[in-house]
N, C-alpha and C positions, 0 to 999 in steps of 0.2 A: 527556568521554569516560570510560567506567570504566575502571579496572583488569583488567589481565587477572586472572580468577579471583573477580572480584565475584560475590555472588550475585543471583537475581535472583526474587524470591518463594516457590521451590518449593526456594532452599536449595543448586541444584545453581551449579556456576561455566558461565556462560556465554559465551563469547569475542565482542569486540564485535565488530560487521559494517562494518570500516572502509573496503569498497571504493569506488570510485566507478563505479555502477554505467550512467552516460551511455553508454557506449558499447553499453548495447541498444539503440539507440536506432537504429546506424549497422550490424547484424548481430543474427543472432539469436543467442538466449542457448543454450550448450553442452549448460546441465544439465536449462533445463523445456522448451526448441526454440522457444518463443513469437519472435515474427520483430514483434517491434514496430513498426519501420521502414513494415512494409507494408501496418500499417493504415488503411482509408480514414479522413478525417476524420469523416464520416457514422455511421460505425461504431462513435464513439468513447461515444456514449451508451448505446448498446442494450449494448455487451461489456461495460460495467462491471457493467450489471443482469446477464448472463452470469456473472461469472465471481468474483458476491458471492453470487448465487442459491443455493449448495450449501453454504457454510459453514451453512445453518440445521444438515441431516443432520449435518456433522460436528458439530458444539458439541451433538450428541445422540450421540454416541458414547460407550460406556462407561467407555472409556480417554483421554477429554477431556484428560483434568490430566495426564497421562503423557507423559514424554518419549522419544521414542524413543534417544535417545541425553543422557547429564548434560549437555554441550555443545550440547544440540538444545533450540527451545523445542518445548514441546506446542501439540497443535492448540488449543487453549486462548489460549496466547501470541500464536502468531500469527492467530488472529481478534482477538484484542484488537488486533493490530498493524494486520490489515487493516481495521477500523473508524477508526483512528485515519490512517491513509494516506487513507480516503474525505475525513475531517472537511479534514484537511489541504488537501488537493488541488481540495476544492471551494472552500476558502478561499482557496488562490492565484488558480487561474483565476477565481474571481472578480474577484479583486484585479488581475490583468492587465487584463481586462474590463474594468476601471474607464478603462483605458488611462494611468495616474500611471507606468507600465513600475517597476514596484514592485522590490525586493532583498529578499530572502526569510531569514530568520536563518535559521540552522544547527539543524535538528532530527538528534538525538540520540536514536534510535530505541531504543536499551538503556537510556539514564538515562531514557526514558519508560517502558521495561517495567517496569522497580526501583520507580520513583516510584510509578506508579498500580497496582504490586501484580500486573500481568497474570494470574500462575498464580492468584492468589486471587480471583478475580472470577468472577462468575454465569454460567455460560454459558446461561443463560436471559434474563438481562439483557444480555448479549455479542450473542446473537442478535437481538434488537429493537433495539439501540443501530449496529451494524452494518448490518442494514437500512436504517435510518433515512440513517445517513449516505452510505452506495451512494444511495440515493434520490436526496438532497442535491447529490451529484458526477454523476451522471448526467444531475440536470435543466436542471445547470450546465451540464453539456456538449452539451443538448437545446436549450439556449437559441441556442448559437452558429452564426457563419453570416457568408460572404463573407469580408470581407477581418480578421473578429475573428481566424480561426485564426492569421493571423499576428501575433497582437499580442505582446508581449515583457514577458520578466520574466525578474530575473537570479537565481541561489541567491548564497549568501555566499564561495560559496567559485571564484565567475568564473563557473559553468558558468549561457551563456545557454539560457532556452527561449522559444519560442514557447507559445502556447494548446496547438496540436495536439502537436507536441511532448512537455509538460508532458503530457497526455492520455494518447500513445502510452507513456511512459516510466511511466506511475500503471500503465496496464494491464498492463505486465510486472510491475510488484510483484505485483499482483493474481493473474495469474494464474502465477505461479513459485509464488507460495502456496499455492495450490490443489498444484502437484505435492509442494509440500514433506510436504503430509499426505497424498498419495497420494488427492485427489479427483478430479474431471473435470467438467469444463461438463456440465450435462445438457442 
């Protein structure tokens, strides 16, 4: 975990995001409304392609790199963030799929913004690389079916998921993101 006041490409201090955000899972979130909880499992392949579909338009804004606040990342940050949540994500429920009920380490969402530079990266390459990996998670989750959604995988730090689950809980990141830069599902 960083320090509070680390910087994080663009120079500004960031505060790290240490909630544990499971409980979208059992109520909808305050701040973007997304009601996780309620989504079918069917549903869980087509809203990923939903709700990655509009970061192209954003990562073509002028004001990309910009933060709206030192403590905020730019839409820049978090496409890098939501490309990297797809890569993730497809790679667990795969991994569940496997049915090994796998344990997931600890990813560390800021020491991955630092490390791979987020503010500094192409958002032309941003755009195709997040693509790609929405694709990825999507066809993961295109593939599944009967009794897979309930297959099981732990995180590190206790909290169990299921397939759908795991799904339903990616799709709030995803789409809490979208409100963070003020886009919308088209």
């Amino acid at each position: 975990m960083r320090e509070m006041g680390e910087t994080v490409g663009g120079g500004e201090p960031i505060v790290p995001d240490d909630k544990d955000w499971t409980w979208t899972l059992a109520r909808p979130c305050p701040e973007c409304g997304f009601a996780a909880g309620a989504i079918p499992a069917g549903e869980v392949a087509a809203r990923v392609t939903a709700y990655t579909a509009p970061w192209s338009q954003v990562l073509n804004r002028p004001d990309v790199r910009q933060r709206p606040h030192p403590a905020t990342w730019s839409a820049l940050e978090y496409a890098c963030h939501v490309r990297d949540v797809c890569a993730l994500f497809a790679q667990r429920a795969t991994s569940m799929l496997s049915g090994d009920r796998p344990t997931f380490a600890n990813w560390d969402q800021d020491r991955t913004a630092l490390e791979h530079r987020y503010a500094e990266q192409d958002p032309a390459t941003v755009s195709l690389d997040l693509t790609a990996a929405a694709a990825e998670l999507s066809s993961a989750y295109a593939a599944v079916s009967g009794r897979s959604w309930g297959m099981v995988g732990d995180r590190s730090d206790g909290s169990q998921f299921t397939v759908l689950s795991l799904g339903r809980y990616g799709l709030h990141d995803l789409a809490h993101h979208l409100w963070d830069v003020g886009a919308e599902v088209s």
